[in-house]
N, C-alpha and C positions, 0 to 999 in steps of 0.2 A: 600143254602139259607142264606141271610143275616138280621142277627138280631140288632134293633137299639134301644136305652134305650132314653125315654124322658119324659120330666116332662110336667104334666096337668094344666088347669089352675086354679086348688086347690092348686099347689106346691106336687102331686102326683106322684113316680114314677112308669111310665107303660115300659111295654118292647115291639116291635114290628116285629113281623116278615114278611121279603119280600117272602111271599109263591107264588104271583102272579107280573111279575117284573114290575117295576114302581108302587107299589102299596102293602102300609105298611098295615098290620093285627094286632089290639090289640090283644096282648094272651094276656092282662090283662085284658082284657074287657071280655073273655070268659073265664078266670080263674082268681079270682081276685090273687091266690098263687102267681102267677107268676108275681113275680116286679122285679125282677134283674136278668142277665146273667147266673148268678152263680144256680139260681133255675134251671135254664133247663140242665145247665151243673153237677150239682147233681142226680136230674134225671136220666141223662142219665149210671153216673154213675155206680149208684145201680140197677138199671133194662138192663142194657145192649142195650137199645135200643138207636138208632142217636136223635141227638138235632132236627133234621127235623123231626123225627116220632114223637118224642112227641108235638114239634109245632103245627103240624098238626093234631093229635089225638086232644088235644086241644081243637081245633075247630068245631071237627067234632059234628055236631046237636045242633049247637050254629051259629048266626047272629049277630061274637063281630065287632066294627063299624072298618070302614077301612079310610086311609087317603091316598092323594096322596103324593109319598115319592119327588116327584118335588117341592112341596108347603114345607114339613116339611126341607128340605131344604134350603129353601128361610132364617128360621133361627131368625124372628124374630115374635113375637105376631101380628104386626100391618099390616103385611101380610098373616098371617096363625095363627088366633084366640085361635085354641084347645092345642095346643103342641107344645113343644121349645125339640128342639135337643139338646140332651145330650153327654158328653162321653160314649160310650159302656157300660163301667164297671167302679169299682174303683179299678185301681191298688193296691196293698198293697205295693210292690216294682215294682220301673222298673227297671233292670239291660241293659246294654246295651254291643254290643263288639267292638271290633274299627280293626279296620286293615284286613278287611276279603276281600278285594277287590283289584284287584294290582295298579288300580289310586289310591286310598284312601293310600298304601303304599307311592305312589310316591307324593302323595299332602303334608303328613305328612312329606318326608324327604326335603322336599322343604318349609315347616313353619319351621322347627324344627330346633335350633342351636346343635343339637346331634341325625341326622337323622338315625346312625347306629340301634337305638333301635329300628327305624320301618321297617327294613330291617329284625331286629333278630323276631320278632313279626309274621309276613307274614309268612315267613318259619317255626317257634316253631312247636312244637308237639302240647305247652299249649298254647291256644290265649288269648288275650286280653280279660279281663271281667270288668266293673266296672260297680260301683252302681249310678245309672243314675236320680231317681226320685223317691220323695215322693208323695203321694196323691194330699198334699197342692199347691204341687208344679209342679204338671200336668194338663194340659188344654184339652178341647175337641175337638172338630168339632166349627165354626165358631166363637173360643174364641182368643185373643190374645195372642201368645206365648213371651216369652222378649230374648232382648237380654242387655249385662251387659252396665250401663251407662260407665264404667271402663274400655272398647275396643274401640277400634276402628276398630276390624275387627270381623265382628261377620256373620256367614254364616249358612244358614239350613243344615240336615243331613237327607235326605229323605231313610227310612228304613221300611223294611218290620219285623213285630212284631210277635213274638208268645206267646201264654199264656199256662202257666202250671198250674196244676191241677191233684193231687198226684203222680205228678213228670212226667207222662205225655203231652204233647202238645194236647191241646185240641183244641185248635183255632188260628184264627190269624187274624190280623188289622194292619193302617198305624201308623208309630211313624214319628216323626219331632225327630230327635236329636240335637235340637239346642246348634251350639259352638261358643264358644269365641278360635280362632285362634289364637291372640295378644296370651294371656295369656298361651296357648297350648305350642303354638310356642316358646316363650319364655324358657320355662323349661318343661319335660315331670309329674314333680312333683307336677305341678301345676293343672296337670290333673284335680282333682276334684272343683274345682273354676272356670275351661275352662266347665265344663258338668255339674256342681250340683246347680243350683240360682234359684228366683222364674221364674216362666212360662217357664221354659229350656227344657219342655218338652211336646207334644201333640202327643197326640194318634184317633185312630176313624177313618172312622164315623161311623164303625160299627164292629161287632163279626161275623165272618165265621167262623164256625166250621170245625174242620183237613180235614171232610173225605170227606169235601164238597169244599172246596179250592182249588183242582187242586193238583198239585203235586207245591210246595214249595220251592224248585231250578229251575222250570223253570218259572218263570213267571216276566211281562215286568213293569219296573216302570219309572214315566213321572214326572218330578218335573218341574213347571213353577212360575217366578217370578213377578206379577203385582206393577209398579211404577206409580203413576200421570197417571193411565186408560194405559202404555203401557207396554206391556212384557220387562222385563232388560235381565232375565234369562229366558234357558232352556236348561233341558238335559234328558236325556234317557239310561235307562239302562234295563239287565238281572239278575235277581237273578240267574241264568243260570252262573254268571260270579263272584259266591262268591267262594271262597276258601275254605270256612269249610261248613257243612251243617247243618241245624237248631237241628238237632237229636246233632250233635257234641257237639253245642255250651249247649244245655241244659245239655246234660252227663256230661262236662265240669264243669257248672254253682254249679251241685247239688254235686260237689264233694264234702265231710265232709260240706257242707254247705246247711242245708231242707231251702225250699223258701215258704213262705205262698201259699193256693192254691191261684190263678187269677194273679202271679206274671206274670209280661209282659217282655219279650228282646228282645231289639233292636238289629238287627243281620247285623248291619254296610250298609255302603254307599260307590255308586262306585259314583254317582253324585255332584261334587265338583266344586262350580263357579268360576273362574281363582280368581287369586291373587290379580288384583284390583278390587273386586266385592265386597263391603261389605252387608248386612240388613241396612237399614233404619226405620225408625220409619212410620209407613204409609202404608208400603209394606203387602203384601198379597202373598203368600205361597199356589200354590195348589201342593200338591203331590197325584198323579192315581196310584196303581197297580191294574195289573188286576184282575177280578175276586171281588176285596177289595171296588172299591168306590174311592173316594176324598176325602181327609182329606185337609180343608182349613181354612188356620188362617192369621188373621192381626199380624201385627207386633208392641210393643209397646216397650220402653225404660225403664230397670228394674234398 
């Protein structure tokens, strides 16, 4: 089941679950408790029972209003009156990994003026971990993600995300890991100026929960690039084709370091657009896995 957070037109936030496909169920309208992701995922916590059972317990001998998930898509008031699409949740942190794919090795030793360290990276025992995004600094489902006015070479990271919650992986959704390559590539120290600026990061369009997601190494992700109404980019990939597995990277993550509950990671990119592709100002981002939904954003200059 997928769940989707959006605000009312009081500036309310409700939370929505897809119990019926193509077609979103206020559980806040049948509980008003229930306004954020984190409620169902507390829930479930403490009573043992799936994020699905209690959505659905919920509902039961209640008539809360439904909407179609086509329309709440569309994304704006002046086509769909009641509700504007939200991010899922609010991250507390995003962490992200980098290098977990063996293109993503080879794209990196190919920006990089000291391409040995992504060659050492791929093989490690310890992968790559870094600190990817704050709240402020994370967009949703059809918000503008940035890329740095200060590149000239700036490219999406279409990633498959999972969130923790008392150290477990509770859920998971799409992340954009958007990079600045210029500044990547130039030095690997620069790292966090290539990955940490405002909008450098989106997530969405929705919360699947672990047990409902499929299995989490094998599933297919579709990144496409819209310019001036025509496709520049497209590529395709397996999570099937990651090097480390989401369990790894979280074990990883919490070493001597506790992460807030609803922390999000972004668990790397095998989908890299050649070397003269850059983002534009203009451009439109959808990235599909399955299972997840489409997470799609415009592109603006930060």
């Amino acid at each position: 089941m997928r769940y989707y957070r959006m605000t009312d037109v009081d500036g309310n936030t409700v939370i929505g679950a897809e119990i019926e496909p193509g077609r979103i169920t206020i559980l806040s309208d049948a509980n008003p408790d229930i306004t954020d992701i984190s409620d169902l995922v507390l829930a479930s916590t403490l009573t043992g029972i799936s994020i699905d059972e209690i959505a659905r317990r919920a509902v039961e001998g209640s008539a809360p209003e439904t909407i179609e998930l086509e329309e709440l898509l569309k994304g704006t008031r002046e086509e769909w009156g009641d509700y504007l699409l939200d991010r899922p949740f609010d991250p507390p942190e995003v962490w992200a990994a980098g290098v977990t794919y063996k293109s993503s090795e080879m794209e990196r030793r190919r920006e990089s003026q000291t391409p040995d360290v992504y060659s050492m990276v791929y093989s490690a025992e310890r992968p790559e971990l870094f600190f990817k995004s704050t709240p402020d600094r994370c967009v949703g489902p059809l918000e503008d993600v940035g890329i740095r006015a200060d590149s000239p070479w700036n490219v999406p990271e279409p990633e498959l995300a999972f969130i923790l919650y008392n150290g477990e992986i509770v859920g998971y959704t799409i992340g954009n890991d958007v990079s600045s390559r210029t500044i990547e590539g130039e030095n690997p120290l620069y790292l966090p100026q290539a990955k940490l600026y405002d909008r450098s990061c989106a997530i969405g369009p929705c919360f699947v929960p672990a047990d409902s997601a499929g299995d989490p190494q094998n599933l297919n992700i579709r990144c496409n690039i819209v310019r001036d109404d025509a496709e520049v980019f497209s590529g395709e990939t397996s999570t099937s084709e990651m090097a480390r597995t989401c369990e790894d990277l979280a074990d990883w993550l919490m070493r001597s370091n506790p992460v807030p509950n609803m922390t999000t990671v972004l668990t790397g990119t095998a989908i890299v657009p050649p070397p003269d592709f850059t983002l534009q100002e203009g451009d439109t981002v959808s990235i599909t896995i399955e299972g997840l939904g489409t997470l799609e954003n415009g592109v603006v200059t930060v």
